[in-house]
FIKOL-223346 format. One record per residue (C-alpha): x, y, z; residue in one letter; residue number from 1. Coordinates in steps of 0.05 Angstrom, whole numbers, plus 32768, in hexadecimal, padded with zeros to 4 digits. Layout:
+------+------+------+------+-------+
:   xx :   yy :   zz : lovo : rotor :
+------+------+------+------+-------+
:    X :    Y :    Z :    A :   NUM :
...
+------+------+------+------+-------+
This chain:
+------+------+------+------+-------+
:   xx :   yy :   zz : lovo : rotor :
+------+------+------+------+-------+
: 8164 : 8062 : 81F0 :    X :     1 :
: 8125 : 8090 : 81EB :    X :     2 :
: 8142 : 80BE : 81BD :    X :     3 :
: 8159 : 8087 : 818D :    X :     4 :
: 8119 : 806D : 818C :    X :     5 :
: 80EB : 80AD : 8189 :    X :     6 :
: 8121 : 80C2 : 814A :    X :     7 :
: 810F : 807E : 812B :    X :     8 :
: 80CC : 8089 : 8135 :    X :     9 :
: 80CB : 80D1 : 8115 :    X :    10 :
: 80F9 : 80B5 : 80DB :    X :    11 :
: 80C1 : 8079 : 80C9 :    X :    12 :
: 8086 : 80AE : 80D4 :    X :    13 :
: 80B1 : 80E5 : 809D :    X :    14 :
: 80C9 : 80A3 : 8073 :    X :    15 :
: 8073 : 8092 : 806E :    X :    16 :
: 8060 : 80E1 : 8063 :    X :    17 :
: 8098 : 80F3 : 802E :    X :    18 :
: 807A : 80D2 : 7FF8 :    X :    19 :
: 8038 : 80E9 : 8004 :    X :    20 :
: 803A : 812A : 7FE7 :    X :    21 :
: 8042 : 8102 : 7F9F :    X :    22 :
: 8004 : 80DB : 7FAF :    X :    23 :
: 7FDB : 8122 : 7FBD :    X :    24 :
: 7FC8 : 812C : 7F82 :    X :    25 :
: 7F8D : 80F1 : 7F73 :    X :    26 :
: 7F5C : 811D : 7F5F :    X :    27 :
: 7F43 : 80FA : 7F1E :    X :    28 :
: 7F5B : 80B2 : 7F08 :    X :    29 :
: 7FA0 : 80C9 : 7F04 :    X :    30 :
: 7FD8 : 8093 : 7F32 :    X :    31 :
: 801F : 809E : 7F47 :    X :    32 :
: 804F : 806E : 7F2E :    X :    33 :
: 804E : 802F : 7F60 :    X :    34 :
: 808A : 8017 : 7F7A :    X :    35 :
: 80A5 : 7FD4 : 7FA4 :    X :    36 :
: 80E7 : 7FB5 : 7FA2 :    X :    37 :
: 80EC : 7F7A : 7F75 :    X :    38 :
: 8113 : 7F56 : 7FAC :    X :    39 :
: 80DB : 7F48 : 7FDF :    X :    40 :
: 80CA : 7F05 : 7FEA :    X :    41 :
: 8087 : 7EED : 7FCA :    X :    42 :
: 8077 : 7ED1 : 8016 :    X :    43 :
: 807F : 7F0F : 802E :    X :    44 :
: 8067 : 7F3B : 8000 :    X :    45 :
: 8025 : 7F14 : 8000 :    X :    46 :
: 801A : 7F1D : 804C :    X :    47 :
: 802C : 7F74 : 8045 :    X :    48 :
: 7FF1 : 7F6B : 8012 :    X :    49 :
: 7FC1 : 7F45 : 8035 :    X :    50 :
: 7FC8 : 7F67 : 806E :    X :    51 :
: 7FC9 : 7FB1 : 804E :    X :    52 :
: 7F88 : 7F9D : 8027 :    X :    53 :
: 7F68 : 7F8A : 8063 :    X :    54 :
: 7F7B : 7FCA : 8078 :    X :    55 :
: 7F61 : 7FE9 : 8044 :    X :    56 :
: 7F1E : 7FCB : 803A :    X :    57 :
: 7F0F : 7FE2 : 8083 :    X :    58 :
: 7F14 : 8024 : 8065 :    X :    59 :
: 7EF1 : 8028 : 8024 :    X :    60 :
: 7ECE : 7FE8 : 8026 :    X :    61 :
: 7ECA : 7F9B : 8012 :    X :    62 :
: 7EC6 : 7F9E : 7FCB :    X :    63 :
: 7EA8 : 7FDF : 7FC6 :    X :    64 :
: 7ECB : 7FF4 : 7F7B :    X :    65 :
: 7EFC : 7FE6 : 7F45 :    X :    66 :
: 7F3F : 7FEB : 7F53 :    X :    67 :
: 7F6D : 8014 : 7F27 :    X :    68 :
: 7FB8 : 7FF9 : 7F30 :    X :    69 :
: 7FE9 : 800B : 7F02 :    X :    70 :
: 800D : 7FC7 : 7EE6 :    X :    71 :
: 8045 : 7FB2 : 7F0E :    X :    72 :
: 8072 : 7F70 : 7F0B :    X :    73 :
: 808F : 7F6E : 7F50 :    X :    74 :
: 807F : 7F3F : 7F7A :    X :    75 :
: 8053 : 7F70 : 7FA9 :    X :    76 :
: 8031 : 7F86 : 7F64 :    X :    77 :
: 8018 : 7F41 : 7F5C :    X :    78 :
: 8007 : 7F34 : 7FA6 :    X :    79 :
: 7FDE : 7F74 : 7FAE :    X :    80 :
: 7FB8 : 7F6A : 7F65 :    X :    81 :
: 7FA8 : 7F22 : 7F8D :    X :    82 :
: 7F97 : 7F38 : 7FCC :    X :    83 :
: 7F61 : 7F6D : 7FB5 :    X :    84 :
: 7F44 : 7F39 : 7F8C :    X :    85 :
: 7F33 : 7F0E : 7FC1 :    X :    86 :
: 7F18 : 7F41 : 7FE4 :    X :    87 :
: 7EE6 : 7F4C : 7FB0 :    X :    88 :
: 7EFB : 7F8D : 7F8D :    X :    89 :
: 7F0C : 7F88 : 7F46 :    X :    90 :
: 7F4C : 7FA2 : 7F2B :    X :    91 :
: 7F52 : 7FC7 : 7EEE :    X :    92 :
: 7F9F : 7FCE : 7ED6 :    X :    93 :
: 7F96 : 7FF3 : 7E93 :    X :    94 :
: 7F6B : 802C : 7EBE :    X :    95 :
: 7F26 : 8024 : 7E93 :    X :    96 :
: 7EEB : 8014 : 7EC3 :    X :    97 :
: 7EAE : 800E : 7E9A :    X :    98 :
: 7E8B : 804C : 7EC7 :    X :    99 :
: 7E93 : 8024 : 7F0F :    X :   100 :
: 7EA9 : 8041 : 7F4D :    X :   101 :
: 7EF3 : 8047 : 7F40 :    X :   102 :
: 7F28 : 8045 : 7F76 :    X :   103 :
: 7F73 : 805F : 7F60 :    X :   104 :
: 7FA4 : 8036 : 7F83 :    X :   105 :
: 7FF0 : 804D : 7F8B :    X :   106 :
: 801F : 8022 : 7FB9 :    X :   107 :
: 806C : 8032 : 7FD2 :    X :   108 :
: 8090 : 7FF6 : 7FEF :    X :   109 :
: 80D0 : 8007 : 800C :    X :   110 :
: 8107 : 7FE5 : 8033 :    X :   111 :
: 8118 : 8011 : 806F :    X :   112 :
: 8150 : 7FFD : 80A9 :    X :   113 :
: 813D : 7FB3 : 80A4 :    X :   114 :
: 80F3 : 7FC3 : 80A0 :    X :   115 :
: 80BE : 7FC4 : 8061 :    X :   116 :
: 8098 : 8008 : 8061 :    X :   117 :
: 8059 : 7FF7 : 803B :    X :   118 :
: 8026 : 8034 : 8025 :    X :   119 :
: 7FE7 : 8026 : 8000 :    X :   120 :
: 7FC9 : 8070 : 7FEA :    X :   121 :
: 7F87 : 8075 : 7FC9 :    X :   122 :
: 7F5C : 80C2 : 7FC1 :    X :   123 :
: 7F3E : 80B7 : 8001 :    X :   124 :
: 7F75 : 8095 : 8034 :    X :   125 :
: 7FB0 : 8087 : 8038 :    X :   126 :
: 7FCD : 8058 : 8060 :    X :   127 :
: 801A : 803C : 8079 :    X :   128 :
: 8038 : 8005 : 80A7 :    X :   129 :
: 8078 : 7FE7 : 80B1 :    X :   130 :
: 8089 : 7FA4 : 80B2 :    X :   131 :
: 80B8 : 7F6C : 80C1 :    X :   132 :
: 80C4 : 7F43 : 8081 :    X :   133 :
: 80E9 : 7F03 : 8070 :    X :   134 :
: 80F4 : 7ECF : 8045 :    X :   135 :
: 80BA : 7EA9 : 8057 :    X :   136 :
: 8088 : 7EE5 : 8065 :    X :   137 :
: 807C : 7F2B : 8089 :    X :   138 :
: 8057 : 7F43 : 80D0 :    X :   139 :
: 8048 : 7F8A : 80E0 :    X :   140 :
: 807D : 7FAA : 8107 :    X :   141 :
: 8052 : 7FEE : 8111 :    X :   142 :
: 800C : 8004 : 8118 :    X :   143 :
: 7FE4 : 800F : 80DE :    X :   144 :
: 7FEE : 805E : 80CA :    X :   145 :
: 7FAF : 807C : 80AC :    X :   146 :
: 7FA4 : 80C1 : 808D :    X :   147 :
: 7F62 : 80CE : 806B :    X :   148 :
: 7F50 : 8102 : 8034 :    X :   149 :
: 7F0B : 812B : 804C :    X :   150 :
+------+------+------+------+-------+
C-alpha cells in the first residue's frame, strides 16, 4: 500500500511540475494560454478559486496590482476573474494597464484520477493543489504546493 501511494504522490507532484516549464518564461507581460475544463461545476469551480486566490494574495498581496488574465469562458475563467475582484485586485483582460503594477496570471485546471489539479502561475510564484470537486462545490484534497521565482 506504500508504494501505491508514494507512486501517486510522485505522479500528482510530476502532473503539477510538467506544465511549468511553459509558464517559465514570464519575463515581460507575455501569458501562456489558460486552460480549465468547461465541464466543472460553477459550485465548484468557485470554491478552487476562492480558495487559490486566497492563496495567492498571501503571496503577492491583497490587492497589491492589476491583474492580467487572458479572456476565458469556462466556468473557472469566470469564477477566478470574480474571486480576484473581491479581493481587491483589478483585472485587466485585454492586457493594457495604464502604467500600474501589473501581475500576469496563467491558470491550468485539470481533471486527474477523480481529482481537480488546479495551478495558478504568475512571474513570481507559482502555486498548485488538488482537490475534491462535485456538483455542488470542491475542498482541497492536498497541501498547497508553492514554488517561488527569486
Amino acid at each position: 500500500m506504500r508504494v501505491a501511494s508514494s507512486t501517486r504522490r510522485l505522479v500528482l507532484i510530476s502532473l503539477l511540475g510538467l506544465p511549468l516549464a511553459g509558464c517559465a518564461s514570464f519575463g515581460g507581460i507575455a501569458l501562456v494560454a489558460s486552460s480549465a475544463p468547461p465541464d466543472l461545476s460553477g459550485p465548484a469551480a468557485s470554491a478552487i478559486a476562492g480558495d487559490m486566490v486566497t492563496k495567492l494574495a498571501e503571496q503577492v498581496g491583497p490587492g497589491s496590482g492589476t491583474i492580467i488574465l487572458k479572456p476565458d469562458s469556462t466556468p473557472f475563467g469566470h469564477a477566478l476573474e470574480t474571486s480576484l475582484k473581491s479581493w481587491g485586485y483589478a483585472v485587466a483582460t485585454d492586457q493594457k494597464t495604464g502604467g500600474e503594477k501589473a501581475i500576469p496570471l496563467a491558470y491550468v485546471i485539470e481533471s486527474y484520477n477523480g481529482q481537480v489539479l488546479a495551478r495558478l502561475s504568475t512571474g513570481s510564484v507559482e502555486l498548485g493543489r488538488a482537490y475534491a470537486a462535485t456538483a455542488s462545490g470542491a475542498s482541497p484534497a492536498s497541501p498547497l504546493s508553492i514554488m517561488q521565482r527569486g
